[in-house]
Backbone as ProteinMPNN parsed JSONL, in Angstrom:
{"seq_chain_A": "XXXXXXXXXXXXXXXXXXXXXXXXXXXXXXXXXXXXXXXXXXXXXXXXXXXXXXXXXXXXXXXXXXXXXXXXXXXXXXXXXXXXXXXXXXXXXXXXXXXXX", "coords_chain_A": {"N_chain_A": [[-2.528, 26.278, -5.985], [0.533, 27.579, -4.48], [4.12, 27.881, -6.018], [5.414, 27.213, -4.202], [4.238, 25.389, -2.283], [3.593, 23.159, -4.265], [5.907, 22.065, -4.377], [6.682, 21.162, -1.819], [4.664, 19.604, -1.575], [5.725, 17.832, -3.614], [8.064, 16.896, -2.467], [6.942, 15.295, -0.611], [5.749, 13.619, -1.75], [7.48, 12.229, -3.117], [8.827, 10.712, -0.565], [7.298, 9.623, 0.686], [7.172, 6.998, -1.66], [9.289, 6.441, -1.8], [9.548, 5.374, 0.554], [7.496, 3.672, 0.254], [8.133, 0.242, -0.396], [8.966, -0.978, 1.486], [6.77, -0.687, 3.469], [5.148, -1.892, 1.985], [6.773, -4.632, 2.115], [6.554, -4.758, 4.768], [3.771, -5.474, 5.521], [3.546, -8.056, 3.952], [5.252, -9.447, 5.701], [4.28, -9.671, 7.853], [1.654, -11.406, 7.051], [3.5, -13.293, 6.281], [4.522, -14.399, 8.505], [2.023, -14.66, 9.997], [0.861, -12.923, 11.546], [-1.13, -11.545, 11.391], [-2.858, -8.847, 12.506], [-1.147, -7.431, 12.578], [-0.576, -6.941, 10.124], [-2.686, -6.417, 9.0], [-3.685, -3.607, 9.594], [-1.274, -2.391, 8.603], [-1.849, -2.613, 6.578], [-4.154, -1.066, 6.107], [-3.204, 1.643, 6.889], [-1.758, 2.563, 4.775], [-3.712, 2.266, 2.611], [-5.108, 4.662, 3.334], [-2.909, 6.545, 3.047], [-1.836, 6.204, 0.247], [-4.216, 7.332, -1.027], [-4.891, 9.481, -0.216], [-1.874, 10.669, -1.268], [-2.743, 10.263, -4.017], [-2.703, 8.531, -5.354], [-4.304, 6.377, -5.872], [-4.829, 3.764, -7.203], [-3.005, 2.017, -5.714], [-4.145, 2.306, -3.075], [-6.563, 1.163, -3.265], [-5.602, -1.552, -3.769], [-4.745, -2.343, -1.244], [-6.879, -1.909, 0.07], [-8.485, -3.397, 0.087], [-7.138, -5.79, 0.143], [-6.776, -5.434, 3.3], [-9.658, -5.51, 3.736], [-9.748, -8.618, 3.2], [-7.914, -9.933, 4.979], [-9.433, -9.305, 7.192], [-11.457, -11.444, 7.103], [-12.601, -14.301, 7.841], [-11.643, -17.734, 7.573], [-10.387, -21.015, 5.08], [-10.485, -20.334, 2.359], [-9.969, -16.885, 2.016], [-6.983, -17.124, 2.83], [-6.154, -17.864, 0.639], [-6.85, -16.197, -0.963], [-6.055, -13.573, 0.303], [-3.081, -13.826, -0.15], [-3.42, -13.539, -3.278], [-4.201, -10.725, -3.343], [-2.169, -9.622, -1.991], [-0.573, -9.92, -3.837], [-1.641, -8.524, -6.211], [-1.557, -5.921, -4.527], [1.744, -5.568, -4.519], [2.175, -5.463, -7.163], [1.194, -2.923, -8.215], [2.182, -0.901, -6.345], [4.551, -0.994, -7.77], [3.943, 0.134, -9.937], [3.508, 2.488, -9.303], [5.906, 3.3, -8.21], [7.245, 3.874, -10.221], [5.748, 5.146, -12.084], [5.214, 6.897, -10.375], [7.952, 8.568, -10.09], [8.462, 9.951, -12.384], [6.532, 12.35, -12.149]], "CA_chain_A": [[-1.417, 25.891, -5.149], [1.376, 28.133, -4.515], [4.737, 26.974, -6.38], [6.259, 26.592, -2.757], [3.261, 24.11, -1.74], [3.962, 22.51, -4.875], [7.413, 21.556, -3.82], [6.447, 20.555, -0.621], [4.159, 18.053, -1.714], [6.673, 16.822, -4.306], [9.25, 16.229, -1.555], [6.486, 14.655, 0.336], [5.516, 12.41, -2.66], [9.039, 11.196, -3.043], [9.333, 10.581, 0.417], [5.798, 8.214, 0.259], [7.501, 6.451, -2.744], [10.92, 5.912, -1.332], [9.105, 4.38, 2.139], [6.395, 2.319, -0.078], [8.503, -1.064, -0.561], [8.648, -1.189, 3.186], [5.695, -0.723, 4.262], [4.25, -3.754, 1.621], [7.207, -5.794, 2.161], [5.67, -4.989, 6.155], [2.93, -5.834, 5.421], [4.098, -9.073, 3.421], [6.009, -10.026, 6.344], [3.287, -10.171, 8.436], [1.516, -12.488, 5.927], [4.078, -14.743, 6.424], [4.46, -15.151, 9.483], [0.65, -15.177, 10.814], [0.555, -11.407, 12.127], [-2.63, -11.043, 10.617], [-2.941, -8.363, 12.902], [-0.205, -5.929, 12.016], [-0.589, -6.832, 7.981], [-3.774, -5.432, 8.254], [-3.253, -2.325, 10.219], [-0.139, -1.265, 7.748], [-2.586, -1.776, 4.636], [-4.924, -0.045, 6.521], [-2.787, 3.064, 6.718], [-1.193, 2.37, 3.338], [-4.649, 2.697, 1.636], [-5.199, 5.821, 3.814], [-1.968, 7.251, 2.745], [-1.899, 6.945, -1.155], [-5.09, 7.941, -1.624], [-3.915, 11.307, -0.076], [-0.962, 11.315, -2.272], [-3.068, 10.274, -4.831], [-2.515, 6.868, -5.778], [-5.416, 5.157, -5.615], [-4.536, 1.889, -7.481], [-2.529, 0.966, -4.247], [-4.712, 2.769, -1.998], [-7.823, 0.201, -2.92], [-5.184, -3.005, -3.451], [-4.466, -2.042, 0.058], [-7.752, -1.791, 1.533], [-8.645, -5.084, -0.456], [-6.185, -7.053, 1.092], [-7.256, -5.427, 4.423], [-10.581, -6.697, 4.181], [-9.766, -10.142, 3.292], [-7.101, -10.014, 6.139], [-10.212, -9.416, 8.733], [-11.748, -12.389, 7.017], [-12.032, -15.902, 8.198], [-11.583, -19.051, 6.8], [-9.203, -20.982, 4.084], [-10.382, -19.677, 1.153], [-9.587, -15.861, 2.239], [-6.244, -17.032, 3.003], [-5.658, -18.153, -1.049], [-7.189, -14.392, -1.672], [-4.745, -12.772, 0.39], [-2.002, -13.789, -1.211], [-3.849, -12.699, -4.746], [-4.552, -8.994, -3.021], [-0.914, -9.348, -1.498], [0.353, -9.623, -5.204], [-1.98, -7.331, -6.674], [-0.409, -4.891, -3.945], [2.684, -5.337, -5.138], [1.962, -4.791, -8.766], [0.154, -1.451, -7.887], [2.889, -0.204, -5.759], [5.631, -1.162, -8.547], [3.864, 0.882, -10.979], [3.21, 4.087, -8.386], [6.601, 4.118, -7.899], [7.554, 3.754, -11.619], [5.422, 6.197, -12.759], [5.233, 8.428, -9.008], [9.426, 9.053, -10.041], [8.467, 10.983, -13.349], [5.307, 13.212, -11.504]], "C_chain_A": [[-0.195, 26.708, -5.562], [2.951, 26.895, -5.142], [5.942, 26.556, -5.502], [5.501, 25.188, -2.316], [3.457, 23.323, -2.542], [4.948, 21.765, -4.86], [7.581, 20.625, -2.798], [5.935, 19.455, -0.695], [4.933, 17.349, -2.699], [7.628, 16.245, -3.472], [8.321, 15.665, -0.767], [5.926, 13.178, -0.52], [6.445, 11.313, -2.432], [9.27, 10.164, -1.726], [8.369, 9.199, 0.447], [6.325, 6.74, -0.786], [8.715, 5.623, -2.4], [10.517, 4.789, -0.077], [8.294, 3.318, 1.666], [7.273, 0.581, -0.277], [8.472, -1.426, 0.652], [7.845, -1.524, 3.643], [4.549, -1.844, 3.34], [5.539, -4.706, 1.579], [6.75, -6.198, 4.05], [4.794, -6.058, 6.324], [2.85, -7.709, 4.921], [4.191, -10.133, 4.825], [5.032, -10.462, 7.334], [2.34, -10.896, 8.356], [1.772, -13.447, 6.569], [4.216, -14.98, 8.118], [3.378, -15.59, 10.376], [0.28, -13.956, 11.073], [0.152, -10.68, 11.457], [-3.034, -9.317, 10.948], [-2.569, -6.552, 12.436], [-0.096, -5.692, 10.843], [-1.841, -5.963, 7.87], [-3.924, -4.239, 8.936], [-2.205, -2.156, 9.331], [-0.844, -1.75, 6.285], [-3.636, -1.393, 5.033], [-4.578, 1.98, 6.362], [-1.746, 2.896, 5.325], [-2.565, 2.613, 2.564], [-5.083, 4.267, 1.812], [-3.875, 6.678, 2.782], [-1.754, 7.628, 1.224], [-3.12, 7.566, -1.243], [-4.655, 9.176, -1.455], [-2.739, 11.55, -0.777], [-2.032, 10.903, -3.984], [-2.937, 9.195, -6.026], [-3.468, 5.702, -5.345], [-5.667, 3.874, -5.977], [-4.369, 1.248, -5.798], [-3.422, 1.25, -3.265], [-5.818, 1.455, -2.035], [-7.287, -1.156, -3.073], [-4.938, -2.938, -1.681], [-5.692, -2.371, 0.825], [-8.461, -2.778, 1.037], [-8.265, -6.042, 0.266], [-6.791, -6.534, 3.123], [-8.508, -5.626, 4.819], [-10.62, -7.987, 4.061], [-8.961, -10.589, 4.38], [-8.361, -10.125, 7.551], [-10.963, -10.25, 8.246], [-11.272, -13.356, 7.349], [-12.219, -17.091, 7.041], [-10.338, -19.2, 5.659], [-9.105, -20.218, 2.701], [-10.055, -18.089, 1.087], [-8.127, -15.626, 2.525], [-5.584, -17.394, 1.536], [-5.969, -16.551, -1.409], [-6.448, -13.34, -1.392], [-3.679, -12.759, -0.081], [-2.199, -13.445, -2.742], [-3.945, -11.202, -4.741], [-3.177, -8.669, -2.731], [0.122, -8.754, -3.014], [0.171, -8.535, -6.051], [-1.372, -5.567, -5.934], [0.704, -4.368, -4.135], [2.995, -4.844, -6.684], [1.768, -3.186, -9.242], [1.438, -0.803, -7.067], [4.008, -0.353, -6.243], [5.349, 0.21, -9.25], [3.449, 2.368, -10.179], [4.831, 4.542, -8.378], [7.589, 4.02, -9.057], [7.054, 5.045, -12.119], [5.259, 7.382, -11.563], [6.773, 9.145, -9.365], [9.039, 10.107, -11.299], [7.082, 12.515, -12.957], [6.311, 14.597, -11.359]], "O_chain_A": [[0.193, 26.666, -6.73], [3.023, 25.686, -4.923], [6.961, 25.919, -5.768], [6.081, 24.132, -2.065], [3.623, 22.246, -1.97], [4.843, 20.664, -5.401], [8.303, 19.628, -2.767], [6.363, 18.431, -0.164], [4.814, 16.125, -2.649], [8.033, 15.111, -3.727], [8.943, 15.334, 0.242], [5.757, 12.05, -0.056], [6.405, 10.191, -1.927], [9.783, 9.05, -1.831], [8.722, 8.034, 0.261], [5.854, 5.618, -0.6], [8.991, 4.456, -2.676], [11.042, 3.698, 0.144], [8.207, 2.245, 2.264], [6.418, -0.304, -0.227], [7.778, -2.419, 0.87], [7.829, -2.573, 4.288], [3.54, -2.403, 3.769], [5.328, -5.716, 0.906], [6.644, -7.318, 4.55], [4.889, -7.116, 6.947], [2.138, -8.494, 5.548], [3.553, -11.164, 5.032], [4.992, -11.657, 7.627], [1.875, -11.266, 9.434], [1.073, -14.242, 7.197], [3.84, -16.025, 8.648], [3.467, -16.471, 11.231], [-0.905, -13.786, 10.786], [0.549, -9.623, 10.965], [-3.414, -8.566, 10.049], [-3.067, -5.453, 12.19], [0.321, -4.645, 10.35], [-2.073, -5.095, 7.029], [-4.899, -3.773, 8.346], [-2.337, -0.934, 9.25], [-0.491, -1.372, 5.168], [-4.413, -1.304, 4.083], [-5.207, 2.976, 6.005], [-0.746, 3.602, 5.455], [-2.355, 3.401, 1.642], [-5.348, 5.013, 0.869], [-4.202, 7.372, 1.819], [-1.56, 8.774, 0.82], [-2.956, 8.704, -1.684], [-4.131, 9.88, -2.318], [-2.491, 12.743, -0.953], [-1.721, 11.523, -5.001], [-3.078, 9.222, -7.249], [-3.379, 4.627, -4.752], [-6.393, 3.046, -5.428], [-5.042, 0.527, -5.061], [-3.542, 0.346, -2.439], [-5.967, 0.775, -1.02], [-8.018, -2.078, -2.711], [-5.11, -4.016, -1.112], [-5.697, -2.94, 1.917], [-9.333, -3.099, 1.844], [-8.883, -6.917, 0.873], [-7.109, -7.378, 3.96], [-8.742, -5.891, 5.998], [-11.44, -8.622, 4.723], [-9.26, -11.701, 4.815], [-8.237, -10.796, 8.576], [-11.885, -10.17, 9.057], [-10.074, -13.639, 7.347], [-12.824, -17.144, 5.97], [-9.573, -18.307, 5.295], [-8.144, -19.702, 2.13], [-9.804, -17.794, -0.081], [-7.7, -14.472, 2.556], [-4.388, -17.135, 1.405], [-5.227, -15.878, -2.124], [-6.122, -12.428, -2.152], [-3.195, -11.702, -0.485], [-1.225, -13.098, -3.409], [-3.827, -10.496, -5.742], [-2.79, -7.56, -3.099], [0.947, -7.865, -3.226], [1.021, -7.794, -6.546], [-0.979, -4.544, -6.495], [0.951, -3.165, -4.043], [3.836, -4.068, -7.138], [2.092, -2.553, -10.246], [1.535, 0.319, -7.562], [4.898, 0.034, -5.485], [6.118, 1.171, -9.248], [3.055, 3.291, -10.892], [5.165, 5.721, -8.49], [8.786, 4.095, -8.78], [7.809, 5.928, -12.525], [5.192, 8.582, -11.829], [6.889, 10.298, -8.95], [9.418, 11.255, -11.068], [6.982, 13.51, -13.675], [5.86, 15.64, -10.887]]}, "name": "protein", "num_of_chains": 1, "seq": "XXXXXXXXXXXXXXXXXXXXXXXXXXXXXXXXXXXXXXXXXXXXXXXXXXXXXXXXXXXXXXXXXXXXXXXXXXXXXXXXXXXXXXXXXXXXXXXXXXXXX"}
């Protein structure tokens, strides 16, 4: 990798890093209010997305929570909120340790 492409994907890291609280407090939000729907479509493309930057913690709390999201019943709804948290944990420490990369 040229040390222009290198750059590029660092300003594209950052950019991933700076947008990630968003897109799991999104996700969150949709949680709470029932919009099962749209929580699991934005940790659908949230697991998509780190993995390509290269953050695969969040990438598989992500696509965790988005299969228990297309699950039914009560007990999947106690698990989402355990994948929801683990999400958050995982996307603390990406963008803890993604700032020194």
């Amino acid at each position: 990798m040229t040390p222009q492409e290198q750059d590029v994907l660092a300003q594209l890291t950052r950019r991933f890093l700076a947008g990630l609280p968003d897109r799991v407090a999104a996700i969150a939000a949709g949680l709470a209010t029932g919009d099962l729907d749209a929580a699991a479509r934005g940790a659908h493309a949230l697991a998509g997305t780190a993995g390509s930057y290269g953050f695969d913690a969040v990438g598989d709390a992500a696509r965790s929570l988005e299969r228990l999201l297309e699950a039914e019943g009560a007990a999947a709804g106690e698990d989402r909120q355990a994948a929801l948290e683990r999400l958050l944990r995982e996307a603390q420490a990406a963008s803890t340790s993604g700032a020194s990369r």
